[in-house]
DRENTORKOL-3810 file (N, C-alpha, C; in nm, 4 decimals):
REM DRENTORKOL-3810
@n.u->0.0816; n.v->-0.1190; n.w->0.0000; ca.u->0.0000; ca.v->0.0000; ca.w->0.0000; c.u->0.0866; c.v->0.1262; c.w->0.0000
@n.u->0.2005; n.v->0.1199; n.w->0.0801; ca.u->0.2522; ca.v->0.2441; ca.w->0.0572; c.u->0.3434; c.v->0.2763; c.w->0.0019
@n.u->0.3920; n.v->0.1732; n.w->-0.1525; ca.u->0.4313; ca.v->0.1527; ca.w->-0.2727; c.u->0.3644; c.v->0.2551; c.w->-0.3586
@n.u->0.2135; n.v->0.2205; n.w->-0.3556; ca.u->0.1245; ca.v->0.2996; ca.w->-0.4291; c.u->0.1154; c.v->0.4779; c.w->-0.4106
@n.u->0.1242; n.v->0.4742; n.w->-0.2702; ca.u->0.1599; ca.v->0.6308; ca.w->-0.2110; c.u->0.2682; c.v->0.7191; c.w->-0.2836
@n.u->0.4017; n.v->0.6458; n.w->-0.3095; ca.u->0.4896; ca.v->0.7020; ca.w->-0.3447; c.u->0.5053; c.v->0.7123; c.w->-0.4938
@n.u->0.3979; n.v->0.6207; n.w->-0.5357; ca.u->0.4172; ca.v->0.6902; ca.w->-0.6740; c.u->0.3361; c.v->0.7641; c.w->-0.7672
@n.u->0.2052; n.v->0.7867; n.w->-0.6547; ca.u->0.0794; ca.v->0.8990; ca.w->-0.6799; c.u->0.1881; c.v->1.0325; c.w->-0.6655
@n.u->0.2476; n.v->1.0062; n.w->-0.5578; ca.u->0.2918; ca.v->1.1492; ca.w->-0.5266; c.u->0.4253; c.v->1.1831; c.w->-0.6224
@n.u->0.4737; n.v->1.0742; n.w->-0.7048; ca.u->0.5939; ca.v->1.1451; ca.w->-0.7619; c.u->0.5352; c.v->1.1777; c.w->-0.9187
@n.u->0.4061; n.v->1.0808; n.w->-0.9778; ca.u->0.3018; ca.v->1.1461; ca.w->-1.0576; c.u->0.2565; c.v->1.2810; c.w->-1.0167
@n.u->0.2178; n.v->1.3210; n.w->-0.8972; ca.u->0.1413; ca.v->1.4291; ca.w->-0.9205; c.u->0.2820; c.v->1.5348; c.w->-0.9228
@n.u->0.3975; n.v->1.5080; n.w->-0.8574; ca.u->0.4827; ca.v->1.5970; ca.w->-0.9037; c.u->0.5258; c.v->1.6273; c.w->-1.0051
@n.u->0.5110; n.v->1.5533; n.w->-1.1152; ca.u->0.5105; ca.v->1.5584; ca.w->-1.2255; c.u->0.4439; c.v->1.6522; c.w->-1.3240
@n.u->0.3149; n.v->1.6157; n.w->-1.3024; ca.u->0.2019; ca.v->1.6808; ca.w->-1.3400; c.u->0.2505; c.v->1.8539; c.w->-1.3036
@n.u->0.2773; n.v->1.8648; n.w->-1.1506; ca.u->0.2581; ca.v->2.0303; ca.w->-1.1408; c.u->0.4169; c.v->2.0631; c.w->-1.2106
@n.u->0.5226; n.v->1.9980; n.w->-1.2183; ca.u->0.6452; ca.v->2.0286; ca.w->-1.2727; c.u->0.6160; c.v->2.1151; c.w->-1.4199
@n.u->0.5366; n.v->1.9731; n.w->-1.4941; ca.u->0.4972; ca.v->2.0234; ca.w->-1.6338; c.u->0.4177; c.v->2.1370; c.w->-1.6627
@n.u->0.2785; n.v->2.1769; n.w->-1.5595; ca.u->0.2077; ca.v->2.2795; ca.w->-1.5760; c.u->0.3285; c.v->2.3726; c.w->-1.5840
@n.u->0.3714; n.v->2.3943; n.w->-1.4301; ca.u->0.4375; ca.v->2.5256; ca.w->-1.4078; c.u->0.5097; c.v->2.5466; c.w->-1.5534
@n.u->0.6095; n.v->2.4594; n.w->-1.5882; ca.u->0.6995; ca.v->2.4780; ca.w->-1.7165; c.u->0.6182; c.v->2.5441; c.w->-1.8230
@n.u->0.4829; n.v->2.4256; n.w->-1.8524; ca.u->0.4152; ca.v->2.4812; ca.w->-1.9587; c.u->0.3656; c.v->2.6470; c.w->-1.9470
@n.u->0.3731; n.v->2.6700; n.w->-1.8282; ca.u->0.3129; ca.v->2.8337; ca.w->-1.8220; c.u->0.4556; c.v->2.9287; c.w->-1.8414
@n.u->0.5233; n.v->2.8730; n.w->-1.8199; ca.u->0.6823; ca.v->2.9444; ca.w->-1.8118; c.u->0.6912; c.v->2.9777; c.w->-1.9891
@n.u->0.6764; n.v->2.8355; n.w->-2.0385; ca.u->0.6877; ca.v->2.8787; ca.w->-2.1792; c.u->0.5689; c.v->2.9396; c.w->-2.2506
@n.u->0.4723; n.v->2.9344; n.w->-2.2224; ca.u->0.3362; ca.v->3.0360; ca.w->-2.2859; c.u->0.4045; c.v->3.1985; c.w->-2.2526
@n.u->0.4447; n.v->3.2199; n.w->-2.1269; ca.u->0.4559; ca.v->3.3213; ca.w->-2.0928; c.u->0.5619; c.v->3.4271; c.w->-2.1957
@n.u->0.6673; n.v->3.3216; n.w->-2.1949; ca.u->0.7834; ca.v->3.3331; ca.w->-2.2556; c.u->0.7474; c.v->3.3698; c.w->-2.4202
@n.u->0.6741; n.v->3.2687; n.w->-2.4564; ca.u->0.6289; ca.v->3.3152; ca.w->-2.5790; c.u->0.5638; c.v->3.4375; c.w->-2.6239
@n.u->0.4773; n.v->3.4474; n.w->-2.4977; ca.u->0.3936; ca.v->3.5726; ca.w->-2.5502; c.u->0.4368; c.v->3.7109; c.w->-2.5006
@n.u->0.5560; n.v->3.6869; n.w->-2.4258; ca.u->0.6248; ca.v->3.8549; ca.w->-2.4326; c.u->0.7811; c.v->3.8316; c.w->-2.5382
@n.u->0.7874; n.v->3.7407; n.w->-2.5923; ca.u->0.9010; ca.v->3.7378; ca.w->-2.6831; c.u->0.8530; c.v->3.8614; c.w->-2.8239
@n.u->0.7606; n.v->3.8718; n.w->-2.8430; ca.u->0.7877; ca.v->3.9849; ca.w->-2.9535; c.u->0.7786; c.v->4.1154; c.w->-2.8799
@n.u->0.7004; n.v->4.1552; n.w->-2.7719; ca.u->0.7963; ca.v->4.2992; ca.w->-2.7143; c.u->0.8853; c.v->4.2505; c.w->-2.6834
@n.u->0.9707; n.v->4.2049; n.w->-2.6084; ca.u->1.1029; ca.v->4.1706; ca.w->-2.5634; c.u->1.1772; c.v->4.2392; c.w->-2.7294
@n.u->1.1924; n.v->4.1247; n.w->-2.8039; ca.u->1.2645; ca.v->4.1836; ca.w->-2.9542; c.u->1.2265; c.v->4.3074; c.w->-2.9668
@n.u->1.0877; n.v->4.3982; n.w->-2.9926; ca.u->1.0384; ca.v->4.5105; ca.w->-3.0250; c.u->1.1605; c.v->4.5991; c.w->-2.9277
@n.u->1.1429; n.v->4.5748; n.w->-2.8267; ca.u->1.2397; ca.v->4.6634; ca.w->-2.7182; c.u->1.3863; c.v->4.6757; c.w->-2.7654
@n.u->1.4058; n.v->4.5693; n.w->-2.7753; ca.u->1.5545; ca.v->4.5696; ca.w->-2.8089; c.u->1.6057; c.v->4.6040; c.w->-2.9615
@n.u->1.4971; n.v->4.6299; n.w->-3.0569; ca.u->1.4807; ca.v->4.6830; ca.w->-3.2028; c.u->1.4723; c.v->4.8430; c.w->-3.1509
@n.u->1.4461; n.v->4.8526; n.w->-3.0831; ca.u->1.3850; ca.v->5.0124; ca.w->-3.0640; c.u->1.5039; c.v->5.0253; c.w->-3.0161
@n.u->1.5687; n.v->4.9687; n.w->-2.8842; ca.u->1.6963; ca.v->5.0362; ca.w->-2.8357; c.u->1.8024; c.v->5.0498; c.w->-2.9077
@n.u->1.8152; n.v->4.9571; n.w->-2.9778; ca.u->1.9291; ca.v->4.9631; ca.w->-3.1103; c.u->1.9065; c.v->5.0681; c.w->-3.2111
@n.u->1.7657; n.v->5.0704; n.w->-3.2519; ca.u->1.7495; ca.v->5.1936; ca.w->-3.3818; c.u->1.7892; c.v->5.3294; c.w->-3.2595
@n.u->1.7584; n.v->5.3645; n.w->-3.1572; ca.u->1.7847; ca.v->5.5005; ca.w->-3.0992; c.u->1.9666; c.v->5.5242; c.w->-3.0712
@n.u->2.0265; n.v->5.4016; n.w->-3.0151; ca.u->2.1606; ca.v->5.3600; ca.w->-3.0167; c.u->2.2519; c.v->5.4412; c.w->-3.1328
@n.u->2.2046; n.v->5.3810; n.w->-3.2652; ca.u->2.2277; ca.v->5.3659; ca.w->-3.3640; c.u->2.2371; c.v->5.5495; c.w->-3.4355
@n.u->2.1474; n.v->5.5930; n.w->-3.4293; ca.u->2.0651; ca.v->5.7047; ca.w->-3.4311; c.u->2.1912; c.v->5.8280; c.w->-3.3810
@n.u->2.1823; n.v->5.7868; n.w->-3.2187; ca.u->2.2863; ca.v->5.8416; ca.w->-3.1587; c.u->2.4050; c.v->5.8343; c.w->-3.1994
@n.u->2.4620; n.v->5.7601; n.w->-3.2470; ca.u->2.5812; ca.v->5.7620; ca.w->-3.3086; c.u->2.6352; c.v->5.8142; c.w->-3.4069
@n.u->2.5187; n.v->5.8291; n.w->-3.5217; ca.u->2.5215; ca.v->5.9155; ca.w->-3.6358; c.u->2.5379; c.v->6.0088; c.w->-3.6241
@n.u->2.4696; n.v->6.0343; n.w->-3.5369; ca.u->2.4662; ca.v->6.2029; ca.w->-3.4762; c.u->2.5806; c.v->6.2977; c.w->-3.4234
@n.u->2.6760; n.v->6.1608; n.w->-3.3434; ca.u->2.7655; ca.v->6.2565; ca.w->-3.2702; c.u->2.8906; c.v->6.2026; c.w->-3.3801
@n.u->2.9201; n.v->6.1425; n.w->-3.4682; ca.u->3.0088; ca.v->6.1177; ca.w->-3.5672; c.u->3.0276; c.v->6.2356; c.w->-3.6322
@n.u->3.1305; n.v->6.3280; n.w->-3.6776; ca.u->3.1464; ca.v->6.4086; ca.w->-3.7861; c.u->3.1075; c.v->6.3962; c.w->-3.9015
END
């Protein structure tokens, strides 16, 4: 019987391992194009700046 215990519980750890992950990567996904947008924008102003102070 308490064979069975230990391996409900290393299933259900499982289970919440994968949710959490799976939300890690939804998350991940869905701020990955601002993330890039940000870092497109900081580079074009970067960039910008440089022209500027070049002779």
């Amino acid at each position: 019987m308490k064979k069975a215990r230990i391996g409900q519980s290393t299933i259900e750890y499982v289970i919440v391992f994968a949710m959490v992950a799976g939300a890690i990567i939804m998350v991940g996904a869905m701020l990955k194009p601002k993330v890039q947008g940000a870092y497109s924008d900081l580079a074009t102003a970067m960039q910008s700046k440089v022209k500027q102070e070049m002779p």
